[in-house]
Every structure is written in C-alpha cells, then in structure tokens.
N, C-alpha and C positions, 0 to 999 in steps of 0.2 A: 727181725725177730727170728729165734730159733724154739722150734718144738722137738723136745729131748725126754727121752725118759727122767723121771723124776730120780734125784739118789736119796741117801740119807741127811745130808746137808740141805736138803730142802725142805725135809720135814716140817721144820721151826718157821721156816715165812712162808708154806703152804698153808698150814693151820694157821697161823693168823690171817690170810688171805680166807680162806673158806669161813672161820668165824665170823670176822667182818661183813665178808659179802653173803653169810648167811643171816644173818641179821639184819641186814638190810632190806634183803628180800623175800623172807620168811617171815622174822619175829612178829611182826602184826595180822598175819593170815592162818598161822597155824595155830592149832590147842597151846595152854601156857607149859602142859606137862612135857613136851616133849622141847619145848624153848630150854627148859629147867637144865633136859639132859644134854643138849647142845653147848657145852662148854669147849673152849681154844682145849683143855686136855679131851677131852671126848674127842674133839677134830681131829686132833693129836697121834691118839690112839686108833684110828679109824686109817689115816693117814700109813701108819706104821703097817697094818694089817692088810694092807690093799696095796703097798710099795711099787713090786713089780709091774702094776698095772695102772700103774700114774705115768702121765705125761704130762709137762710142763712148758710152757711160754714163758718165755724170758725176750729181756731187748737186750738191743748190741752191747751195755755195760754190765748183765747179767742181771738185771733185776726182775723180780719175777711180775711177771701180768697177769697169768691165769692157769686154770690143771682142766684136765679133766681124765675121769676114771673110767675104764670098761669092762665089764664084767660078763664075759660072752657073748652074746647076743644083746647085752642092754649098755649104753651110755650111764653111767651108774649115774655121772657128776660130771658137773660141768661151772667151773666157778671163775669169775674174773677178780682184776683188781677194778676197782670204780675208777682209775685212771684208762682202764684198758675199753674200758668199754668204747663201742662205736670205734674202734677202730682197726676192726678186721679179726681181731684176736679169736674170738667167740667162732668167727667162722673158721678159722684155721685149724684150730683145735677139735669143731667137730668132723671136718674134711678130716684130719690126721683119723680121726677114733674111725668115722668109717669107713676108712681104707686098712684098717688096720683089720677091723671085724668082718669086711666084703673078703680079707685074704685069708682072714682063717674059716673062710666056707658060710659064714653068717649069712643068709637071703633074706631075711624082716630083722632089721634091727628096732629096738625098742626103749624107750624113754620114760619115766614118770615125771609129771612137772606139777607143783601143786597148786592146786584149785586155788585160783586168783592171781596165780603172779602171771597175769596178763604181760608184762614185759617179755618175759622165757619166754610164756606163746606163741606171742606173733614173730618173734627169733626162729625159733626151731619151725616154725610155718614157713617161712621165708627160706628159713635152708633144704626145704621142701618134704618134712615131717608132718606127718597130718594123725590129727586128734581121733581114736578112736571110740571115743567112750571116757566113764569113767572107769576106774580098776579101786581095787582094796592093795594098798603096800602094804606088807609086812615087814617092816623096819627092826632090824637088828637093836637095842638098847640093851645097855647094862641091865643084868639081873630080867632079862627076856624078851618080848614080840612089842613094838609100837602097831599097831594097825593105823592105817592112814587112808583117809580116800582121794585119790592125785587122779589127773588124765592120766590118759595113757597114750604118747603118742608112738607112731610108728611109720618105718620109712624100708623099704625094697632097698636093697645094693643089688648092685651088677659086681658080682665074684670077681676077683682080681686074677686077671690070665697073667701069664707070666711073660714079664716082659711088658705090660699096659700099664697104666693109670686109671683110677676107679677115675670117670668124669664125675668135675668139682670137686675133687679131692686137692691140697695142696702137699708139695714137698715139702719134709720136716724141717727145713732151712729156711723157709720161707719167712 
C-alpha cells in the first residue's frame, strides 16, 4: 500500500469510494435531508474543492482503498473502500493525517464522527482519540449551513522535530 496525495485522476474513484462508503455508514443514521444532498456529484464536488488536502491509499496495482482529508487541526474525512477495511488501511491513513497536522504545529487535533456509527467509534478509540462530548457541525451544503449534532472526538500529537517520527505514525509507503 502506498499513501499519496490525491491528483485529479482520482477524483472519479474517490467519489465513488466516499459515496458508497457513505451510504453505508451514514444513510440510515442521519436526517433524510441531508442523505438527499449527498450525491457521487456533491462527493465530486467536495472532492474537487478540498484536492490539495486529500490523501489516498492505493495497493501495489493502483487501485484505490481509502482518502482521507485534513483540514487544519480537524481529520475532515476519513473513508475506505469495504474491501479495505480491517486491514490496516484506516490506520495508516489516520497515522499519515496526524503526522501531517503534528508537523504543521497542530497540539489537539479533532475529529467529528456521527451519532451512531458506533463502528468509526471504537476505530478512532483504538487509534487513541477519545470522545469529548457532543458538538453542533455546521456542514457546508449547496445553497447554505447543514447543522448537524456529531461527537466530537479528539486526540494530543506530539509536534514533529525535525528529523523524528510522530510515534504510531506510518510512512507514506507503507
């Protein structure tokens, strides 16, 4: 497996990788309005607007496994392929994000994961993010604000010296 910034040739199996594994693990737990706006174009578009700050998993033949996004101090996204799961990817990918946000000066990075997808939970638990409450998101949507009430988890990095490795972080080769 290699973790690579995302290009533009990724866009099209990104979005379909995030639609699918959004639907999967959302469409039964959240409002139907906000299911509505979650279309492979919405993905799409989202995908496009957030480029430089996608990172992707792929396997040795290039096929892609899972993204995930970061957006300053927060894990924006974190999506696999249902092939990918359990097998390492999930964790590589948020190793890469928070070695990425420990080196640009991050000390609490932060996460939203929504009320019920118990799976994400006890993932992000285990890679040693812990729940702080609940939060209100204010979700970006066409034509204005989704309000949303998600956890809100959060997690300390130890800053990247130069020359270190954030411990449990992986290489992006990995």
């Amino acid at each position: 497996m290699v973790i690579r910034d995302a290009t533009l040739a990724d866009v099209s199996p990104l979005a379909r990788l995030w639609f699918d594994a959004w639907q999967d693990a959302h469409a039964a737990i959240l409002p139907e309005a906000l299911r509505r706006i979650r279309t492979l174009e919405n993905f799409s578009e989202r995908l496009l607007a957030a480029l430089g700050d996608v990172r992707v998993a792929v396997d040795s033949a290039g096929a892609t496994l899972g993204f995930c996004i970061v957006d300053g101090d927060e894990l924006s996204q974190l999506f696999l392929s249902a092939a990918a799961r359990g097998t390492g990817v999930a964790a590589a990918l948020v190793a890469d994000a928070e070695t990425r946000m420990a080196g640009s000066g991050v000390g609490t990075a932060w996460l939203a994961c929504a009320i019920g997808n118990d799976r994400a939970a006890r993932f992000y638990e285990k890679c040693g993010w812990r729940c702080q409450g609940n939060m209100t998101s204010r979700l970006p949507v066409p034509g204005g604000i989704f309000e949303l009430e998600v956890w809100r988890y959060e997690k300390m990095l130890r800053p990247a010296r130069e020359g270190s490795a954030v411990p449990g972080a992986s290489s992006p080769d990995r």
